[in-house]
C-alpha positions, 0 to 999 in steps of 0.5 A: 636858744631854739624853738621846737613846734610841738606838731611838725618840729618846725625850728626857729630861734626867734619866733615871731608869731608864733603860739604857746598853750601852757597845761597846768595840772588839776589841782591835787591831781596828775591830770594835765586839762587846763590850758592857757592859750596864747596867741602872742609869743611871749619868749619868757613863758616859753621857757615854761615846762608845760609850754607847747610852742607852734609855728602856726594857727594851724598847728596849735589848732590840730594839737588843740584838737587831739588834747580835746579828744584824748581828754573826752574820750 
């Protein structure tokens, strides 16, 4: 199986070092604002639904970024 970062579409089949970010929904709501931030790639939760996978720092911290300013906008 293949991984796709969620910022440049990097793929990789097995991705070490990567990051994962799992949104979870507010309880009794649609709004997806909690976040799990992973620094350690753990390939189980990857396969999570809400799981957003990057290849790099800088790419889990850019998508961090835009979530924040999507959420407090």
């Amino acid at each position: 199986m293949e991984f796709l970062c969620s910022v440049c579409g990097r793929r990789e089949g097995e991705p070490q070092g990567w990051h994962l970010v799992i949104e979870m929904a507010k309880p009794g709501s649609n709004v997806r604002n909690t976040m799990f931030i992973l620094d350690r790639w753990d390939g189980k939760r990857a396969h999570d639904p809400n799981a957003a996978s990057f290849c790099s720092t800088a790419c889990k911290d850019k998508y961090l970024a835009e979530r924040h300013r999507q959420l407090f906008a």
